[in-house]
VOLODREN-259256 format. One record per residue (C-alpha): residue in three letters; x negated, y, z. Coordinates in steps of 0.1 Angstrom, whole numbers, plus 5000, padded with zeros to 4 digits. Example, Ala and Ser with C-alpha at 12.3 -4.5 7.8 and 13.67 -1.06 7.14 Angstrom:
BEGIN
ALA487749555078
SER486349895071
//
This chain:
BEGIN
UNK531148855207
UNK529449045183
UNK525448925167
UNK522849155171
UNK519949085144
UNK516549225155
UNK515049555137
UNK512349405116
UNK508649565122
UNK507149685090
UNK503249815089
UNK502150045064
UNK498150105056
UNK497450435043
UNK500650605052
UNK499350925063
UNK499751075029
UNK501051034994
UNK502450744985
UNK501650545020
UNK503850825036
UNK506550785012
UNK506650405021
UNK506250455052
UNK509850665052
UNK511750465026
UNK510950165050
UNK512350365077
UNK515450465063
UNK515850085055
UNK515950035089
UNK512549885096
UNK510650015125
UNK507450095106
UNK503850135120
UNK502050405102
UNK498550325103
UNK495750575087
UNK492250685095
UNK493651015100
UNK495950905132
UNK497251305136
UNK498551285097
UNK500050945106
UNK501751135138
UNK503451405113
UNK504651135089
UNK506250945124
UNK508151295134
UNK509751285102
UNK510850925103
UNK512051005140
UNK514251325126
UNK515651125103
UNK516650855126
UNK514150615122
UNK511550465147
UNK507950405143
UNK504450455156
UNK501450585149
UNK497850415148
UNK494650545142
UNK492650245125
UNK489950205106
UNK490949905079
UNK487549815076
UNK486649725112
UNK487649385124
UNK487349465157
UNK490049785152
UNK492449605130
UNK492749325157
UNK493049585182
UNK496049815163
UNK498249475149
UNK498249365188
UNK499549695200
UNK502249725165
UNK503449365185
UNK503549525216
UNK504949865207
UNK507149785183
UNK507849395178
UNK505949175158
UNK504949305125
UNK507149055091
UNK506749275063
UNK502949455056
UNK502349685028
UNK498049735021
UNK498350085009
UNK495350205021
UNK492650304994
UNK489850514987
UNK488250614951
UNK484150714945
UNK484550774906
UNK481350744889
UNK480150624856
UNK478550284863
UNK474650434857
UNK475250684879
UNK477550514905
UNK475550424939
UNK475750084955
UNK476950284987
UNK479950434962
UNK480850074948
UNK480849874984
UNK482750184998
UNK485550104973
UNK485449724975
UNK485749755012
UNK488649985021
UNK490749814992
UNK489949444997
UNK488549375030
UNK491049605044
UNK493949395027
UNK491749115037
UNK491649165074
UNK494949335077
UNK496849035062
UNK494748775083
UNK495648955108
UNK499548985106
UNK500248615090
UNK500348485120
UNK503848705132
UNK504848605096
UNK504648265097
UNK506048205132
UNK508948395125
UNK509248195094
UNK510048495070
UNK507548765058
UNK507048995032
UNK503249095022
UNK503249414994
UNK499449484982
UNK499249804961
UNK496649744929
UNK496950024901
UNK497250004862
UNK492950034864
UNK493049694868
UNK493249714835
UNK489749884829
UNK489250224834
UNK486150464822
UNK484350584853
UNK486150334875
UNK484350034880
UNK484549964916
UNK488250094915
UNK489149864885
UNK487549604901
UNK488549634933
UNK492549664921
UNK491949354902
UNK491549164931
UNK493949304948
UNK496249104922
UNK493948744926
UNK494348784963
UNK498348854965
UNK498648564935
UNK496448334964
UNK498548444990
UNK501748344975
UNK500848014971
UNK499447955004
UNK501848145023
UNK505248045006
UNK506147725023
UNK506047955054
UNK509248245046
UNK506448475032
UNK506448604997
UNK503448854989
UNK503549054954
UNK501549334943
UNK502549714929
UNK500449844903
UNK501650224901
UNK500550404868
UNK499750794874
UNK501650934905
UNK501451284915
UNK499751274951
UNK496751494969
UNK494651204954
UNK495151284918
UNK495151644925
UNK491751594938
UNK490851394907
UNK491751694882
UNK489951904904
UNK486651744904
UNK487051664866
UNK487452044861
UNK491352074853
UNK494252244868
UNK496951994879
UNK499152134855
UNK496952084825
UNK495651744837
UNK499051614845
UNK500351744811
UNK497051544793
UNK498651234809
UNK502451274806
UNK502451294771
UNK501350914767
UNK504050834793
UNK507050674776
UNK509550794802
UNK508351164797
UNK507051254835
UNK504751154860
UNK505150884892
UNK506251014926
UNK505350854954
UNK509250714958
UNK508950594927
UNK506450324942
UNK508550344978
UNK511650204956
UNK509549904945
UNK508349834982
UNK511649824995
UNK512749614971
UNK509749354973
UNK510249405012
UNK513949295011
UNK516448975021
UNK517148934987
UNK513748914973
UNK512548564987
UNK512648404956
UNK509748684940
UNK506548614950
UNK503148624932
UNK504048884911
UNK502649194895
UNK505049454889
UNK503249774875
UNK505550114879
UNK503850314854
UNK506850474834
UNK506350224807
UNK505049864795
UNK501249794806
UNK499349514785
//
């Protein structure tokens, strides 16, 4: 008689595109089955066909992170479609860059919503598969803006508690089999930052060159560069990490 241990369901917010996407695949060729949720629920379909060519299985949703009502809805039919979700990375993430004079209540609640009321709702709603199964992995992505960044107040802020809420998480949720931890990439080359050098004025070229010069490793992030980090917060081996800030910025952060 040979065992047969269950593919694990992994949901990944903000996986249409940059690095969401590329979690969403390294996941996949892990072996999870991986929900790939996104606003944009034809972008999460094209990131799905990949997984699929490559062997993999997963589904797309079209949700709305913000909306209670939706997020119940799309975690219910992950469970159903998939298997109950163990391992949830909150990817999903907006910017409104504006200098704090100028920046618009409607630009900071934007920001504060998508990044911690999505995690928020997202995480209430999958701890329940986590802790009945008695093993879970949680993977919150902040940023090195947590720091303090010029023109980035609600983003800083918002990616700050990104890293009080996964730190509160691990201490709730630990006596349970669930570990939560938190990413906090450094610059990685994805539409977002393209759009970013755009709107400052720069080509990509000259406003990736501005930044990689103060990088100690000598080049900018990928999006598997923050994949890599995901699967390894997302693995067996991993259950003694939890609480923890890893930033994967091509050098130390302070």
């Amino acid at each position: 008689m040979t065992s047969h241990t269950p593919t694990r369901t992994a949901v990944v917010t903000g996986a249409g595109r940059g690095i969401g996407a590329g979690v969403a695949k390294r996941l996949a060729s892990d072996g999870f089955a991986v929900a790939v949720l996104d606003v944009d629920e034809v972008a999460c379909r094209k990131v799905v066909g990949e997984i699929e060519t490559t062997g993999g299985g997963g589904t797309a949703v079209g949700v709305d992170v913000t909306d209670e009502a939706a997020v119940h809805t799309a975690v219910e039919r992950i469970a159903d479609e998939l298997g109950e979700p163990t391992v949830l990375v909150n990817n999903a993430g907006i910017i409104r860059d504006n200098l704090l004079f100028k920046m618009t209540a409607e630009e900071w609640d934007a920001v504060l919503n998508v990044h911690l009321r999505g995690a928020f709702l997202m995480t209430r709603a999958v701890q329940g598969y986590m802790t009945a199964a008695g093993w879970g992995r949680i993977v919150n992505l902040s940023s090195t803006s947590a720091l303090g960044n010029r023109g980035q107040a609600n983003y800083s802020a918002a990616k700050a508690g990104v890293q009080g809420f996964t730190k509160t998480l691990a201490l709730e949720m630990g006596k349970f089999g669930v570990t939560a931890n938190a990413i906090a990439p450094g610059f990685i080359e994805t539409d977002m930052t393209m759009a970013t050098a755009d709107r400052l004025g720069y080509s990509f070229a000259d406003f990736k060159a501005a930044i990689v010069k103060d990088i100690p490793v000598g080049r900018g992030g990928l999006p598997a560069d923050i994949a890599h980090a995901v699967s390894f917060f997302a693995s067996q081996g991993a259950g003694f990490i939890s609480g923890q800030v890893l930033y994967v910025a091509g050098g130390p952060q302070a």
